[in-house]
C-alpha positions, 0 to 999 in steps of 0.5 A: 173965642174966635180967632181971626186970620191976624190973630191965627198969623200972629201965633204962627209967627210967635210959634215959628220964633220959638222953634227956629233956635232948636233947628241945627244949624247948617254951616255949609251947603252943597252935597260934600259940604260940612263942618269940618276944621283943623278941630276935627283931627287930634290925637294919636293915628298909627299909619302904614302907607307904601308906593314908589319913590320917583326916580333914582335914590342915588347917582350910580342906580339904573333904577327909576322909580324905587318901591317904597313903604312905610309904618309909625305914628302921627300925633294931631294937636287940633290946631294945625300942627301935627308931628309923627315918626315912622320906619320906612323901607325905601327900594331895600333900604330901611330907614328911621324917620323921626323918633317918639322922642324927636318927631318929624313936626309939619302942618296940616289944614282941614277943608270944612268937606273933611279933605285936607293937606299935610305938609312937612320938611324931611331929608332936603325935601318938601313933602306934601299928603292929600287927605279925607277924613273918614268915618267921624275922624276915626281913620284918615285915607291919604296919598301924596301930593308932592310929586316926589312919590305915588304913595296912599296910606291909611291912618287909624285913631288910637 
């Protein structure tokens, strides 16, 4: 049996609509793009981050800048919601920020690139962390994005 050039178009055609549905699907486009959502992060991460807090911490400080780090954990739920609790040492001052039992709740929102924010309310101030997620969600680099300190951290999946 000869097949003709319409025969041969057809087959191709029927072959192509086949296979399309077994091609992955791109989400995104452009080099940095994916498919990351706030899915992307859950569970528990323990962090450490340091810096400086700008400015004096109390009225009778020469002080402008106050070195400052921290230690803990933080909890993703998956959907936007995370909660954490640390210790953080703020110009010698070592202070309790949340509990296991009485986290500190904020939210956070996940760019399909895998950037994001984290955002939260603690002693008078908001708090704002710019952050990437890092090999497949495993570790998450962040640093401040509020203006009230220059801090970076690192957080690990446990």
């Amino acid at each position: 049996m000869k097949m003709t050039l319409q025969n041969r178009t057809a087959l191709a055609a029927l072959l192509f609509a086949l296979v399309l549905p077994l091609v992955p699907k791109v989400y995104a486009s452009g080099h940095f793009a994916t498919n990351y959502t706030n899915a992307s992060l859950t569970g528990v991460y323990g962090y450490s981050s340091s810096g400086e807090h700008l400015g004096p911490s109390n009225p009778n400080s020469n002080t402008t800048n106050i070195p400052a780090d921290a230690a803990g954990v933080m909890w993703f739920n998956g959907l936007g919601t995370f909660e954490f609790h640390d210790t953080a040492d703020l110009g010698g001052f070592v202070i309790q920020r949340g509990t296991a039992d009485n986290p500190i709740v904020g939210t956070y929102t996940v760019n399909p690139d895998g950037t994001g924010t984290m955002q939260w309310f603690s002693n008078g101030s908001n708090h704002t962390r710019a952050f990437a997620i890092v090999d497949g969600g495993m570790e998450l680099q962040f640093g401040a994005a509020d203006g009230l300190d220059t801090s970076r951290g690192v957080a690990k999946k446990q």
